[in-house]
ZATI-414301 format. One record per atom (N, C-alpha, C): residue in one letter; x, y, z. Coordinates in steps of 0.02 Angstrom, whole numbers, plus 32768, in hexadecimal, padded with zeros to 4 digits. Example, Ala and Ser with C-alpha at 12.3 -4.5 7.8 and 13.67 -1.06 7.14 Angstrom:
A82947EE48186 A82677F1F8186 A82947F5B8186 S82827F908162 S82AC7FCB8165 S82858002818A 
This chain:
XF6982A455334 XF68F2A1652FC XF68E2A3C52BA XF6A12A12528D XF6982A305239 XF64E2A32521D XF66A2A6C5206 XF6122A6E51D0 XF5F62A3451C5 XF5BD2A2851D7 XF59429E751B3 XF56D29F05183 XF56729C25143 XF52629CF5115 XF52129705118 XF4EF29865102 XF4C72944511B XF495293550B8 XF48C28F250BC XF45E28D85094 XF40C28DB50AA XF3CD291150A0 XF3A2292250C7 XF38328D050D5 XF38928A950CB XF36F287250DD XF392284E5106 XF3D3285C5127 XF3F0283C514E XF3F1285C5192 XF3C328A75179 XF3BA28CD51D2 XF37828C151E8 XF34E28B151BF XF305287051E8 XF32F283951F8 XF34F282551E8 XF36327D951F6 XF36727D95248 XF33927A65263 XF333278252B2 XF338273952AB XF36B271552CA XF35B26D752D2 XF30E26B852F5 XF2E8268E52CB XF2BC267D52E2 XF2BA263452F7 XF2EE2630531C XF30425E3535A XF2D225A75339 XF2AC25AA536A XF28025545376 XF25C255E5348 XF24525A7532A XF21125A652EE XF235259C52A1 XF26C2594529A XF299256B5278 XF28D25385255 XF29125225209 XF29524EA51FE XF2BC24B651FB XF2EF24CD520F XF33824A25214 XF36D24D35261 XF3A024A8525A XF3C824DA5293 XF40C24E45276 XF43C25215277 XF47E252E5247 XF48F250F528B XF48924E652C4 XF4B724D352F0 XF4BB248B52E7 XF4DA248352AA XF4EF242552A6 XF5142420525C XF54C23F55259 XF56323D05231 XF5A7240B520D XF5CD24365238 XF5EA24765235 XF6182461527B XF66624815273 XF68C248F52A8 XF68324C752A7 XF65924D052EF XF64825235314 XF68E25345321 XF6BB25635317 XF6E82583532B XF6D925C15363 XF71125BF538B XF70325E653D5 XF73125F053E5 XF72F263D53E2 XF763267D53E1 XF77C266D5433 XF7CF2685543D XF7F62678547C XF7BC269F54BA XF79E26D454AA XF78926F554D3 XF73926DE5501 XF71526C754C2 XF6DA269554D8 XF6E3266354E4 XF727264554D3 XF73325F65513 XF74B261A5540 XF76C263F5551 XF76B26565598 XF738266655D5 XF6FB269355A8 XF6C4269355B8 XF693265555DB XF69E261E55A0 XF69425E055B3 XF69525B155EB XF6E225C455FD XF70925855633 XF6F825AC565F XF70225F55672 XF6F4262B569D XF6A9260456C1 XF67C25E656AD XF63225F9569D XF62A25A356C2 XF649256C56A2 XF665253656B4 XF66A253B56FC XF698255F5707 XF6C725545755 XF68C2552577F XF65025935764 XF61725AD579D XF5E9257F5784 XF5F7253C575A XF5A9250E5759 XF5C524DB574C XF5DC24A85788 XF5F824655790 XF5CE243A5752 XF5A824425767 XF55924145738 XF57D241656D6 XF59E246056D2 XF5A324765679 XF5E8242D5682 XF60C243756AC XF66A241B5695 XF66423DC5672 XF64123B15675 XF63F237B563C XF63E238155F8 XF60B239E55F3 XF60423A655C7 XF61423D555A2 XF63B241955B4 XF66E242E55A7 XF6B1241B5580 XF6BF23E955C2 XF6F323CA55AD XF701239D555B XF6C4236C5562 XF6B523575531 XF6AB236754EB XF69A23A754ED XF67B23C954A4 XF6A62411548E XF6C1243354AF XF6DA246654CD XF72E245D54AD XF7522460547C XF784243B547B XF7B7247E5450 XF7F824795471 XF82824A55463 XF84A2488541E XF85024C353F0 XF87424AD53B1 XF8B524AF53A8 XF8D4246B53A5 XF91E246653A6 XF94824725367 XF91B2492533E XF95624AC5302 XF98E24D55315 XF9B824EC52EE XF9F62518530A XF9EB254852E6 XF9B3254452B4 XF99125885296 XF95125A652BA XF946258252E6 XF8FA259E52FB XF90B25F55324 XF8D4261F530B XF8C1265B5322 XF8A326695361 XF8AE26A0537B XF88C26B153A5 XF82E26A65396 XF8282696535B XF7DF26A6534F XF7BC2662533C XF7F8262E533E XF7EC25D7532A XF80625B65373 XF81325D653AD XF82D25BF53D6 XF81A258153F5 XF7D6258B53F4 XF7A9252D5403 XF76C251A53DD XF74C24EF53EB XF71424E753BE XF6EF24AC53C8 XF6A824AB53CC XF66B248F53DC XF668244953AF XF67723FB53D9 XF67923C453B5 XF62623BC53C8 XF62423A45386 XF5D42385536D XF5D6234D5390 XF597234153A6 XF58B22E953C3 XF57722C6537E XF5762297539E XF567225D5361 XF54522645332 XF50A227D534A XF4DC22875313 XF4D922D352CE XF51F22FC52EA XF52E232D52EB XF511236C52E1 XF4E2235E5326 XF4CE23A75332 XF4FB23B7537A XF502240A5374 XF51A241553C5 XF501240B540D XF54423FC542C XF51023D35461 XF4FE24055486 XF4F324635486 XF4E2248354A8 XF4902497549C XF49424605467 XF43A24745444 XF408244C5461 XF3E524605477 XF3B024455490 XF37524255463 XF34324115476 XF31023F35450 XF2E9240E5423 XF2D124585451 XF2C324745425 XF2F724A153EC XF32D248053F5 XF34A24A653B9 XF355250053DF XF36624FC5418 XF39125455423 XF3B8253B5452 XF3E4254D545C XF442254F5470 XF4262555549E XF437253354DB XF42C253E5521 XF46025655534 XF4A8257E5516 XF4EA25A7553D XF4AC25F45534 XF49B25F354F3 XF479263B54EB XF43A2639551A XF40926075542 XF3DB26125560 XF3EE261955A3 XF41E25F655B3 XF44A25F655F7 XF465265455F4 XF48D265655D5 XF4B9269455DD XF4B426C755B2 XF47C26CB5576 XF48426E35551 XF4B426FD5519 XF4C4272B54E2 XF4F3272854AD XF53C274B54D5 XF53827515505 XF589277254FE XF5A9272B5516 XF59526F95525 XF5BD26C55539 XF5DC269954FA XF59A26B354D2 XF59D26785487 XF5DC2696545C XF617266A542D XF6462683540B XF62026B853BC XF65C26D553A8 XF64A2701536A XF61A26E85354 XF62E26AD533B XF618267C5304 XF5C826705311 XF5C32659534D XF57F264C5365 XF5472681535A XF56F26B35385 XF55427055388 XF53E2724534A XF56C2723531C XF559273652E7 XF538271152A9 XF53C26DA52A8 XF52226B3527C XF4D626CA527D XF4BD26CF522C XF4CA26D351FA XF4DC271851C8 XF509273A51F0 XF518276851DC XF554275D51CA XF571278D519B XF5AA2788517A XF5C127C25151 XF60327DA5177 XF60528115183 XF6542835515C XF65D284D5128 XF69828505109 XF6AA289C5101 XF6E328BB5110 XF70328F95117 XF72A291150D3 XF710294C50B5 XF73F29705085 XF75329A650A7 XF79029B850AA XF79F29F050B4 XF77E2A1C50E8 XF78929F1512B XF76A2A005161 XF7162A105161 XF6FB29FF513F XF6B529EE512D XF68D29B3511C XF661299D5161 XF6482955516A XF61E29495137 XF60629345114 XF5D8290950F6 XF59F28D1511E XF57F28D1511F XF5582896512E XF5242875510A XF534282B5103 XF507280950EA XF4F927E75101 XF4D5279D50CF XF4B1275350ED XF4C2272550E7 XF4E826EB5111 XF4EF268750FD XF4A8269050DB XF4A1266A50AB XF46B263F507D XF46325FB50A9 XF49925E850C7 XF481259F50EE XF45725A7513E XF43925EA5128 XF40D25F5516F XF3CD26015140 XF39425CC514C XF35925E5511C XF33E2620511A XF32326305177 XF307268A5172 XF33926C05153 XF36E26C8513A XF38A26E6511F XF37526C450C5 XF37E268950BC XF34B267D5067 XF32726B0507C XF2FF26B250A3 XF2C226BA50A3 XF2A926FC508F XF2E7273050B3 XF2D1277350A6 XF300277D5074 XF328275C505B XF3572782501B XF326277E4FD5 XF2F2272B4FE3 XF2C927304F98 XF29927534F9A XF27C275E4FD5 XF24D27994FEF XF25F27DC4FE8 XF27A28044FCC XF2B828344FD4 XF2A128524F86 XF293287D4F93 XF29128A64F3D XF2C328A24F28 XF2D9288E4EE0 XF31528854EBD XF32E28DF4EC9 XF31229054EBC XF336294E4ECA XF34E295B4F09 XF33029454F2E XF36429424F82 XF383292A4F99 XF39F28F74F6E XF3EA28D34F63 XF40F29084F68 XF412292D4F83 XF44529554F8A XF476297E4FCF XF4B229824FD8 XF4E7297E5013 XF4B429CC5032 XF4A529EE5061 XF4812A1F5099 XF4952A1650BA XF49A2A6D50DC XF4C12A73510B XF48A2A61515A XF4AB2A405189 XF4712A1151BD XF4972A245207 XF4722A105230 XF4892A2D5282 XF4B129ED528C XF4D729F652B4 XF51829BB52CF XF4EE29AC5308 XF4CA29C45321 XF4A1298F534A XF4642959533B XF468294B52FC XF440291E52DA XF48728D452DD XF4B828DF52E5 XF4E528A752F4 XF4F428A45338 XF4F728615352 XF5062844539E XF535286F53B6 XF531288053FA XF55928AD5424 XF5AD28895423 XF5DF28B653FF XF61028935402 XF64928CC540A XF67E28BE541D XF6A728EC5414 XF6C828E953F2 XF6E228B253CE XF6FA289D5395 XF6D72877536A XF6BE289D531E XF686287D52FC XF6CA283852D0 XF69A280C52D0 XF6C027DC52A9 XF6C827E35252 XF6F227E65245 XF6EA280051EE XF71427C751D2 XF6EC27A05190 XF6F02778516C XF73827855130 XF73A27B6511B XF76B27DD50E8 XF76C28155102 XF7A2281550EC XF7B7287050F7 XF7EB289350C1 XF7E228D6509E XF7EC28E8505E XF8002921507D XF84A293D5082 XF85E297C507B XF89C29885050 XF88029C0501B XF8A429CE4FE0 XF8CD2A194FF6 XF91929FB4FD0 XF93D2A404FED XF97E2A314FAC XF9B52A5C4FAE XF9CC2A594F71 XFA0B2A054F72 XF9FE29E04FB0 XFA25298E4FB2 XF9EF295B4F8C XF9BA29894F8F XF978294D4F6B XF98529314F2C XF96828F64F2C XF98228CD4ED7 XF94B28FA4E99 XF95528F24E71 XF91E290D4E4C XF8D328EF4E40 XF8DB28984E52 XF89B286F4E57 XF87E28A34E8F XF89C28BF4EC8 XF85628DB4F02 XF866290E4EFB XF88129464ED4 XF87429904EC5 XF82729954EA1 XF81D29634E69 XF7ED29644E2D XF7A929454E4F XF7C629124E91 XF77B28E34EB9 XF74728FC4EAB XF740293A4EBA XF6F329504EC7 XF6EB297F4EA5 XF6EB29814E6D XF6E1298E4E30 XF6C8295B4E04 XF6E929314E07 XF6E229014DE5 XF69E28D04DFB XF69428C84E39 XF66828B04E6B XF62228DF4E60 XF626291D4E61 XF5F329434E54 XF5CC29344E01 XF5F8291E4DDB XF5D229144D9E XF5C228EA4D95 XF5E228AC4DC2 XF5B328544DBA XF569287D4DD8 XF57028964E06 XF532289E4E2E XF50A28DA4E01 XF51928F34DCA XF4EC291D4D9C XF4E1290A4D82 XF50E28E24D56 XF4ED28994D23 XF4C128734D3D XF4BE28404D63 XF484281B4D81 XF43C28554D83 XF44D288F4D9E XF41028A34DAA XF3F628D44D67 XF3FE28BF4D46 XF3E528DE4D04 XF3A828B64CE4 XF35C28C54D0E XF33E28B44CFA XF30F28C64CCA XF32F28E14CA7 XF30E28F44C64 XF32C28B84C1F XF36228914C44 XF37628744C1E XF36D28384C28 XF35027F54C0F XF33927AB4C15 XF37527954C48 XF36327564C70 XF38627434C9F XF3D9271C4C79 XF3BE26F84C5D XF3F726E14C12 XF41E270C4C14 XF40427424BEB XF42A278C4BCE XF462279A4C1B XF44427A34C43 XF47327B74C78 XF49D27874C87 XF498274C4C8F XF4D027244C86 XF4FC27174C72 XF4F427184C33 XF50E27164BF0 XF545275B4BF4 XF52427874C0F XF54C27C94C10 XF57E27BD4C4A XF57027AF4C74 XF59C279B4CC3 XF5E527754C88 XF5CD27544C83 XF607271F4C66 XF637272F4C3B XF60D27604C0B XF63727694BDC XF65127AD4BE6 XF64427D84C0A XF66328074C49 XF69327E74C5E XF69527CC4C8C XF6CD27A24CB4 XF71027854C8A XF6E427664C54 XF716273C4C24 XF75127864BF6 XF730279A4BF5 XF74E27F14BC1 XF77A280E4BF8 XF75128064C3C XF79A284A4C59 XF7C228104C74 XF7E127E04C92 XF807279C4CA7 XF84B27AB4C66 XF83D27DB4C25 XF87327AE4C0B XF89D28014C30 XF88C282E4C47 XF8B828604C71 XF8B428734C9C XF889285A4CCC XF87C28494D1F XF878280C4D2F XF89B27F14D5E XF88B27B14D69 XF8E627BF4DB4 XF8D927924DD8 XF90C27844E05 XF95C27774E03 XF97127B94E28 XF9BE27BE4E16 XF9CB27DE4DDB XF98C27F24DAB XF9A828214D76 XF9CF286B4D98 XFA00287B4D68 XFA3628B14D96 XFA1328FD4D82 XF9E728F24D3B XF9CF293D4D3A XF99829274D17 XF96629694D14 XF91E29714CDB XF91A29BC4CCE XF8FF29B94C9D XF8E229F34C5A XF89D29EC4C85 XF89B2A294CC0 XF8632A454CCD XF8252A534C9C XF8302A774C61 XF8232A854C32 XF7F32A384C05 XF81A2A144C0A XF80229C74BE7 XF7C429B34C0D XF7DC29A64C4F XF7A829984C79 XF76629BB4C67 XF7592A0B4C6C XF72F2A1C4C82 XF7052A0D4C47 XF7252A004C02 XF7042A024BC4 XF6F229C94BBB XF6FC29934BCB XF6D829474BFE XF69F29494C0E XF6A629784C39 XF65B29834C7A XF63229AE4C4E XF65329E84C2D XF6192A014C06 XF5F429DB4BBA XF63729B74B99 XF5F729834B7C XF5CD29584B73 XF5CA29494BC8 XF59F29294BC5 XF55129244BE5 XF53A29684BCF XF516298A4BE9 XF51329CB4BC0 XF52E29BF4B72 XF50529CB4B2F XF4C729AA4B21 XF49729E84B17 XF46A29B54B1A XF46829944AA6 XF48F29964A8A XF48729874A5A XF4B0294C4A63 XF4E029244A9B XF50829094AB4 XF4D528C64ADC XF49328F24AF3 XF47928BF4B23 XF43528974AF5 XF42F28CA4ACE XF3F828C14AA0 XF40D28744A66 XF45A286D4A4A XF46D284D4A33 XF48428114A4A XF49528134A91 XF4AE27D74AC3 XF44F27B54ACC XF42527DD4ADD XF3D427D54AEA XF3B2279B4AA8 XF3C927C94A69 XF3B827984A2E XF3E8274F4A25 XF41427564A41 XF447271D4A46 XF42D26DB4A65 XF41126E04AB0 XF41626AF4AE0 XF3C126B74AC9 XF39926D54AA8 XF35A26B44A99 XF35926934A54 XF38C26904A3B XF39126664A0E XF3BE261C4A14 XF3D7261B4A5B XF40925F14A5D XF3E125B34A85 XF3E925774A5B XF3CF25324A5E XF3FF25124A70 XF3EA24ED4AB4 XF41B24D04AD5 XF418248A4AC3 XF43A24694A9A XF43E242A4A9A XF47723F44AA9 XF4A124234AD8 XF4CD23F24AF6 XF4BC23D54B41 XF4AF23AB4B65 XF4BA23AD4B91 XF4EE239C4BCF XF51123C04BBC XF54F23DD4BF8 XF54023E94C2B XF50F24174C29 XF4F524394C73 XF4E223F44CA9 XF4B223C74C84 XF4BC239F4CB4 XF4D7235B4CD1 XF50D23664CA4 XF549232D4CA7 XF56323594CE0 XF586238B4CD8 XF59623B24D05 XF56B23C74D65 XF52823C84D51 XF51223DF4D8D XF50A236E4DAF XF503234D4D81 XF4ED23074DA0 XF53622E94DC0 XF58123214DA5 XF5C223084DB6 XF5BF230E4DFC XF5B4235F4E01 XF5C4237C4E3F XF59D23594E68 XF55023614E70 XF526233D4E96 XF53C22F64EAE XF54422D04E79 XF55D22954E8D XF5AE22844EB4 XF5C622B34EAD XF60722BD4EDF XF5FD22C34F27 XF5D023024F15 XF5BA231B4F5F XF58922E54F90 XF56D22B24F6F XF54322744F8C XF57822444FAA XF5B622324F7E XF5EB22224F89 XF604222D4FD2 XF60A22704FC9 XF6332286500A XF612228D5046 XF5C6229E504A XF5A322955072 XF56622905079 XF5572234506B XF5282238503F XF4D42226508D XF4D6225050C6 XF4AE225950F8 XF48C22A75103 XF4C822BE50D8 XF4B322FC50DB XF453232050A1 XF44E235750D0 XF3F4235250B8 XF3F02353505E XF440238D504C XF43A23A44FFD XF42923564FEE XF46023204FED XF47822DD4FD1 XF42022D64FDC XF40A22C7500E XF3D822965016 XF39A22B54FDE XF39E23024FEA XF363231E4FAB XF37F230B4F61 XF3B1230C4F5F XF3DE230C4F03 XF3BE22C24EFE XF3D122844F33 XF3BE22384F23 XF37122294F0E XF34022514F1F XF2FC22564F2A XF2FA22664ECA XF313229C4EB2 XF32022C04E82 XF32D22964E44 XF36A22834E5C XF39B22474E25 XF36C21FB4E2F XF342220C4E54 XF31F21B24E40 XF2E021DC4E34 XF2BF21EF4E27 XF28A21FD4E08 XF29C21F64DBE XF2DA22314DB3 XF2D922314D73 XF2F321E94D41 XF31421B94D7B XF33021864D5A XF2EB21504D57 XF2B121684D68 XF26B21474D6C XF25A213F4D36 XF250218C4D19 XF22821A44CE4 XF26521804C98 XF28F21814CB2 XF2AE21604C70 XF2C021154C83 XF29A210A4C9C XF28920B24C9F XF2C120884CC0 XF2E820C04CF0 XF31520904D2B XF2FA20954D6B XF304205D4D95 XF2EC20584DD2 XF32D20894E10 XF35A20914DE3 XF37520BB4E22 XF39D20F14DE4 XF3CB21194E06 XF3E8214B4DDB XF43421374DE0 XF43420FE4E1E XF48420C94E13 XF49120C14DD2 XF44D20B54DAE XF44F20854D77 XF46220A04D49 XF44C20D94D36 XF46321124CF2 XF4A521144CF8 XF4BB21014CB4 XF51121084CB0 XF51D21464C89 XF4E821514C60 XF4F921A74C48 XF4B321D64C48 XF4F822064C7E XF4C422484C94 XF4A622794C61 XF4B722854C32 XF49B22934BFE XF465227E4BF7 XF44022424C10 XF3F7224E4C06 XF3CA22744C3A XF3F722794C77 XF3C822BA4CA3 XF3B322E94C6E XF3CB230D4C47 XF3CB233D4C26 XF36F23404BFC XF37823024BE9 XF31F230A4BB4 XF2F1230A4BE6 XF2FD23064C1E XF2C123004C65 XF2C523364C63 XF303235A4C73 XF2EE238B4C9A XF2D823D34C49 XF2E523BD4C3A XF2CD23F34BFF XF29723EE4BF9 XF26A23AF4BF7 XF21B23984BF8 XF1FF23BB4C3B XF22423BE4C5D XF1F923D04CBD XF1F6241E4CA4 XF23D242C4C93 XF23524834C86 XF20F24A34C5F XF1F924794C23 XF1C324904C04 XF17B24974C11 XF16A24684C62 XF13324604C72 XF12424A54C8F XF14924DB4CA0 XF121250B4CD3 XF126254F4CA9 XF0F025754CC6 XF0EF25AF4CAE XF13125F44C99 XF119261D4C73 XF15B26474C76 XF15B26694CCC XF123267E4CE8 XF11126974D21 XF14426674D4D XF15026264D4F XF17026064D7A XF1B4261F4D6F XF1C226114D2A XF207261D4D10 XF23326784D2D XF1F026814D39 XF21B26D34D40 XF21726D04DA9 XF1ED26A84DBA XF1EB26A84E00 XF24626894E0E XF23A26554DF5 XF28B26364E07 XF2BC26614DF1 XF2B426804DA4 XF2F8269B4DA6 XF31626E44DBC XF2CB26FC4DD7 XF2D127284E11 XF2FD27064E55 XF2EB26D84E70 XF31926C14EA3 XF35B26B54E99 XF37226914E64 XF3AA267D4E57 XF3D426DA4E52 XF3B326F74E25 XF3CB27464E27 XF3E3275C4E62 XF3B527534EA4 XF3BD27714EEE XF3F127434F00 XF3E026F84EF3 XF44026CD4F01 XF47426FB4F03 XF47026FE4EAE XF4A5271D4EAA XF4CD275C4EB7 XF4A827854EC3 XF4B927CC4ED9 XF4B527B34F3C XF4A227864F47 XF4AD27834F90 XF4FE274E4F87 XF518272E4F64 XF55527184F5A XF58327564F3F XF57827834F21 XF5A627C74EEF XF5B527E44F37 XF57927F14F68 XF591280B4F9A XF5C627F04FDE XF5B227B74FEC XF5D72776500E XF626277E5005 XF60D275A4FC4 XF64D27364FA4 XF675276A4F8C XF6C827654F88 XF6EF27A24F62 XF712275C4F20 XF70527834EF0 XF71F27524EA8 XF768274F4EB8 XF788277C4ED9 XF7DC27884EE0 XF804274D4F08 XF7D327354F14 XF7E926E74F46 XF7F726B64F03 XF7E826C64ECE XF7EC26844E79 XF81326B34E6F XF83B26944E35 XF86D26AE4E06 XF86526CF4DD6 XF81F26E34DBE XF808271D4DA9 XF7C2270A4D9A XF7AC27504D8C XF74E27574D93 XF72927254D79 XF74527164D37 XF71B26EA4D16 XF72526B34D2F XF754267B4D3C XF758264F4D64 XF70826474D9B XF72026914DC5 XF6ED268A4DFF XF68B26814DD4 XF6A626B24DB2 XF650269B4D7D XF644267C4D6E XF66126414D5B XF65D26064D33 XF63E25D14D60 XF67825D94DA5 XF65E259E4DD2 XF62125BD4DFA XF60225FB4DF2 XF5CB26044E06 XF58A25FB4DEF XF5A925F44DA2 XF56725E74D66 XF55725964D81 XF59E25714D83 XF58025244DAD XF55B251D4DD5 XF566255D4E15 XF53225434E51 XF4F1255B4E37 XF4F3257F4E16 XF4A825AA4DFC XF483257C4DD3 XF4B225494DBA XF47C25224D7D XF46324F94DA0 XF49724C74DDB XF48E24924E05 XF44A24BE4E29 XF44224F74E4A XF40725074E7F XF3CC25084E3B XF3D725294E10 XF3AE25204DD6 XF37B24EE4DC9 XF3C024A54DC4 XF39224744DB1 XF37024534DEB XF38D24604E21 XF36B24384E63 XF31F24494E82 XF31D24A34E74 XF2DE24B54E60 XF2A924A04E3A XF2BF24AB4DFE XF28624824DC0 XF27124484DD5 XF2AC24174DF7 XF29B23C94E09 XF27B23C54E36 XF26423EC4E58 XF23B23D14EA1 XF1F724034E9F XF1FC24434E6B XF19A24594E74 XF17F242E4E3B XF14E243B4E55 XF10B24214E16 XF0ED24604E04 XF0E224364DBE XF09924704DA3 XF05F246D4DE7 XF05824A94DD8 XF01E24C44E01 XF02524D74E4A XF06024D64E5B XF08124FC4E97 XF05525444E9C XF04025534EDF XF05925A94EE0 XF09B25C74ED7 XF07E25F74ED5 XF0DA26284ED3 XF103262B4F1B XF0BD25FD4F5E XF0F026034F9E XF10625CB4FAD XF0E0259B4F85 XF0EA25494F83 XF134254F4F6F XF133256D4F25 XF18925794F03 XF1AE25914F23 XF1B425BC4F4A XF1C825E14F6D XF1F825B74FAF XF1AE259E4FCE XF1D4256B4FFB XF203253E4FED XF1F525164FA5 XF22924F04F94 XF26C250F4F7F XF26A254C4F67 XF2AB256A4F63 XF2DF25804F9A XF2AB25874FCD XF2D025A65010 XF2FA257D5022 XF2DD252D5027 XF2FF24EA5041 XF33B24DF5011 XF33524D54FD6 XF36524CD4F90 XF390250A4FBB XF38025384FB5 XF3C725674FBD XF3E1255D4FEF XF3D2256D502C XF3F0255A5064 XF4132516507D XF3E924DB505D XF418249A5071 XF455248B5023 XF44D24BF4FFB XF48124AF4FD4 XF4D224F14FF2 XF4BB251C500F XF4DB2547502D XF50025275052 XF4DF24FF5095 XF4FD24D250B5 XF53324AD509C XF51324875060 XF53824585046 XF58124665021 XF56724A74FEC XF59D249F4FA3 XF5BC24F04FD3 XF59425274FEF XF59D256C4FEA XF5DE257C501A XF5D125415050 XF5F6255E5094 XF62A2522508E XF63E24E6505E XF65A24B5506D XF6AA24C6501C XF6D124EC503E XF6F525025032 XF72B24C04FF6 XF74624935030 XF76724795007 XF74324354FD6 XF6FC24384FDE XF6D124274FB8 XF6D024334F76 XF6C2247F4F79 XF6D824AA4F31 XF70F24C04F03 XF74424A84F4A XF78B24964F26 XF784245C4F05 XF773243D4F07 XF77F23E54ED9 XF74523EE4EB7 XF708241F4EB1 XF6E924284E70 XF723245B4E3D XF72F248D4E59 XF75124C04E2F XF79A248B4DFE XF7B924724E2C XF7EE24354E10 XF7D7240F4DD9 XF79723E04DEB XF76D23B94DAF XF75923DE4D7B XF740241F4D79 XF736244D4D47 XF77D24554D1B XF7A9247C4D4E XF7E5248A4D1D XF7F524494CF9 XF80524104D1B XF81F23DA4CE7 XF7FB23D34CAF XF7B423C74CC1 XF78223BC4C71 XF79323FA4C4C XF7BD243B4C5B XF7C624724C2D XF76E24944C25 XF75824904C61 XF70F24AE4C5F XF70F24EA4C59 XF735251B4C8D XF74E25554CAA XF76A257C4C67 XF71B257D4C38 XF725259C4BF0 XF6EF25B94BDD XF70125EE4BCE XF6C926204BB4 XF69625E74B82 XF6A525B04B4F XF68225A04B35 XF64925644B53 XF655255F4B8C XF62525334BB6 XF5F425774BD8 XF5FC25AA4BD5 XF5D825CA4BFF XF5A125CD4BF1 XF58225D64BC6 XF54725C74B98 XF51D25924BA2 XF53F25514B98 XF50A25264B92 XF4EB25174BE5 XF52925354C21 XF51F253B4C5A XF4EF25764C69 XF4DD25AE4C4E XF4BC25CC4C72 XF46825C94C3C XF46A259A4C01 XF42325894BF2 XF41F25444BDE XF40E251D4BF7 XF41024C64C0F XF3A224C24C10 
């Protein structure tokens, strides 16, 4: 196997089954590699009792694109959890036969596992809570890639890898510069000497500065340009002036939550059973309470979310304010690591639509603690916010295609919205 470095919080990581507050086994097509349905039917033949239900749930994928690694896949019952889950919420294939029977996907979940240059990476799904759990738990300084034993990942002979990055002289210039470029989102965020704003603010306008000579399918770059990018921004007479900026900057548009009440309300749209929808509805009629509607049907302009939630945000301490935007921080450097920006059409793009999910987890936070929480009371409510929005917006792909689309048309996907998006 290849070198592993690991995220130190993702080599504690143990699934903790029935002691769980939710299960990642429902409302997801489990995909199951050619080799673990083999395993499967193999397993079948020797337990007359499994073949029904096998049959039933167990189902071969008839694309003419499907992979060796999409070859079948686990139909949800009705209620759509898997029907291999038991009551208490643990996979009976894994109590029956344990993990070498179970596919990649199963096996490895919630791990997530991406290759540079023959060098694994490992990180965390956010839509598995005990992983919230230890990433906000996690010293912001140990956010960082270590080198870790390959036996801290499931016995495999072939590890499953999410991306894979090898640079040689056929490489485009977007993945010569990747991780370089990737390394300084992840220095920026963690610059905590500098206000949470300030680092934002810097992400963006980072991103927005190098895009106009990196960005996808460009044929060449001024090495040279770049690096003088990365180094100014992280003058500190550079950070000191961006610092006096965003503490002087009064937000009086509200965009942010025309914008976060769009998306939300799409996403209720599309599935509106799901847990995010059902917490956002809880959310959106409170606030349509307090401004004297009986439902949040009723509000025809979202623009008045906006004076609520500025009133709620003012209610809590700075102590709270720095608890949350400590988490949102660990979000994000647990997405810098995840996610590769090289999948968007260039960096800033990818920043932009990340400043969205960051404001949306933002405000969903503020909306559901109260004054006078503990810090584990807060805590708890953040774990849930992150993880069932992970579920929802993080892992639901062409979801975020028809946000990223709605953005570009409104001409959002502009340095001059970034702002009122990352202080709302």
């Amino acid at each position: 196997m290849s070198e592993l470095l690991s995220l130190p919080y993702m080599q504690q990581f143990k699934c903790i089954a029935d002691k769980c507050e939710d299960t990642c086994c429902q409302h997801w097509q489990v995909r199951i590699d050619k080799a673990h349905y083999q395993s499967m039917l193999e397993w079948v033949g020797e337990n007359p009792l499994q073949k029904k239900l096998f049959s039933t749930s167990v189902l071969l994928n008839e694309s003419n694109i499907a992979s060796d690694k999409s070859y079948a896949y686990i139909q949800m019952d009705d209620n759509g959890y898997c029907p291999y889950l038991n009551p208490q919420q643990q996979c009976t294939l894994h109590i029956k036969k344990g993990i070498d029977i179970l596919s990649d996907i199963c096996a490895f979940y919630p791990r997530i596992i991406t290759e540079k240059n023959s060098v694994l990476e490992l990180s965390g799904a956010l839509s598995c809570p005990e992983v919230v759990r230890l990433c906000l738990s996690a010293d912001i300084n140990s956010h960082v890639m270590l080198s870790a034993d390959n036996a801290i990942l499931p016995p495999r002979e072939d590890v499953p890898v999410h991306r894979t990055l090898i640079t040689d002289d056929n490489s485009s210039v977007y993945e010569i510069h990747f991780e370089k470029v990737q390394q300084t989102f992840i220095d920026i965020i963690r610059m905590v000497d500098c206000d949470y704003f300030t680092r934002l603010y810097i992400l963006a306008s980072y991103s927005h500065s190098i895009s106009t000579i990196y960005f996808d399918h460009c044929l060449s770059l001024d090495s040279d340009a770049l690096e003088n990018y990365r180094l100014h921004v992280f003058d500190p007479d550079y950070k000191q002036s961006v610092n006096h900026f965003m503490g002087q900057y009064e937000n009086d548009q509200p965009l942010a939550c025309i914008v976060i009440y769009s998306v939300l309300l799409l996403k209720q749209q599309q599935a509106p059973d799901e847990k995010l929808s059902t917490m956002v509805a809880e959310v959106f009629n409170e606030y349509a309470q307090q401004l004297g509607f009986s439902s949040y049907k009723d509000i025809e302009n979202a623009a008045d979310y906006a004076t609520v939630f500025q009133k709620r945000y003012q209610m809590f301490s700075n102590n709270v304010h720095h608890q949350i935007e400590d988490y949102l921080t660990k979000y994000l450097l647990n997405c810098f690591y995840r996610e590769w920006f090289i999948t968007m059409p260039n960096a800033f793009i990818y920043i932009q639509m990340l400043l969205v999910r960051v404001a949306i987890i933002r405000f969903i936070i503020y909306s559901r603690i109260l004054p006078g929480m503990t810090a584990e009371q807060i805590k708890e409510i953040s774990v849930e916010v992150i993880y069932q929005f992970a579920r929802a917006v993080d892992h639901n792909l062409p979801f975020l295609q028809v946000v990223y689309e709605a953005l570009n048309e409104q001409q959002m996907l502009h340095f001059d919205y970034s702002t009122p998006l990352i202080k709302f």
